[in-house]
Backbone as CSV, one residue per row, in Angstrom:
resi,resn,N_x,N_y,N_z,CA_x,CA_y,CA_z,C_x,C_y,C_z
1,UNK,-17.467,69.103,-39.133,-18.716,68.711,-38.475,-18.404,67.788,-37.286
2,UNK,-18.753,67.755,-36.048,-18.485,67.735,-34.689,-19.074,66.076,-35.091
3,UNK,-20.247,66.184,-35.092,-21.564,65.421,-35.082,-20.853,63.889,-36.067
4,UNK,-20.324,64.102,-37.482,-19.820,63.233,-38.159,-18.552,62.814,-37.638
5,UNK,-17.435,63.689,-37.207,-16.485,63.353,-36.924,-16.193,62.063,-35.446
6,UNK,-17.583,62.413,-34.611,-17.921,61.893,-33.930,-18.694,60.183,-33.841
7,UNK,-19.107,60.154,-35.053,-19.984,58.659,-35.334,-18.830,57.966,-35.936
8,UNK,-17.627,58.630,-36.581,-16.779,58.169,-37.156,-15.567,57.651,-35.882
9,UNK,-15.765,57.931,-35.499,-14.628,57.603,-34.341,-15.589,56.301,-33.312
10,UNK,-16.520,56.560,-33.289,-17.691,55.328,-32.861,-17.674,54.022,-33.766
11,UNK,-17.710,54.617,-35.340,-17.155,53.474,-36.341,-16.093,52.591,-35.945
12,UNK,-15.107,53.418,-35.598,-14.006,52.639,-35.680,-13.245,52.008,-34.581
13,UNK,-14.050,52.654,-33.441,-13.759,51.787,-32.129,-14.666,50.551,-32.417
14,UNK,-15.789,50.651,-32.704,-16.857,49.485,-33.142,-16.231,48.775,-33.758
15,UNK,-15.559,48.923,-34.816,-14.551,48.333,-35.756,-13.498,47.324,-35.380
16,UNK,-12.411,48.602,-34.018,-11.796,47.757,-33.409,-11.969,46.570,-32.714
17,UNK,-13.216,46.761,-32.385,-13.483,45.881,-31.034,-14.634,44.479,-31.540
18,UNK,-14.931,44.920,-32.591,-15.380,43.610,-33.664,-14.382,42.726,-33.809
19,UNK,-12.981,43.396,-34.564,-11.736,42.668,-35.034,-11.320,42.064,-33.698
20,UNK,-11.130,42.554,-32.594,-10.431,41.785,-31.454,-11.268,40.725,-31.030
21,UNK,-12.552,40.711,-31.097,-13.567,39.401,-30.377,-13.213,38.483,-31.989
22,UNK,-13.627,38.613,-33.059,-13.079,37.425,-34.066,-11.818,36.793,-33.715
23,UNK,-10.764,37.497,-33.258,-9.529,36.956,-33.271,-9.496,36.393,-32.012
24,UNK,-10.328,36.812,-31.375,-10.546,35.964,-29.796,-11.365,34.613,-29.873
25,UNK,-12.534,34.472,-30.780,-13.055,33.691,-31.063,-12.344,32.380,-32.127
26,UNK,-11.579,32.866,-33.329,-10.854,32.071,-34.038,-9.807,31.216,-33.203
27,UNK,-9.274,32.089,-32.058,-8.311,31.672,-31.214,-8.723,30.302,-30.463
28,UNK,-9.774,30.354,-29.692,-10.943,30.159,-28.861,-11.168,28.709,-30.072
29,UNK,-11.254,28.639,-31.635,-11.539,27.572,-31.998,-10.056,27.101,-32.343
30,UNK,-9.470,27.132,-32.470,-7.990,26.852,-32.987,-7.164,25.960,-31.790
31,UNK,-7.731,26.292,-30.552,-6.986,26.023,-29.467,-7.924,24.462,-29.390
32,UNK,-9.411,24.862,-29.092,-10.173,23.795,-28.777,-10.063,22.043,-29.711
């Protein structure tokens, strides 16, 4: 299925790019 395979790959860029702003943000308090 085109349609699922597709929201799933949206998941997980979403995913990625959640995990990189936390670790930008933790950073961001760690430094301060």
């Amino acid at each position: 299925n085109v349609k699922t395979s597709a929201s799933l790959e949206e998941l997980l860029e979403a995913d990625a790019w959640a995990r990189k702003e936390v670790k930008r943000k933790v950073h961001k308090s760690i430094r301060a």
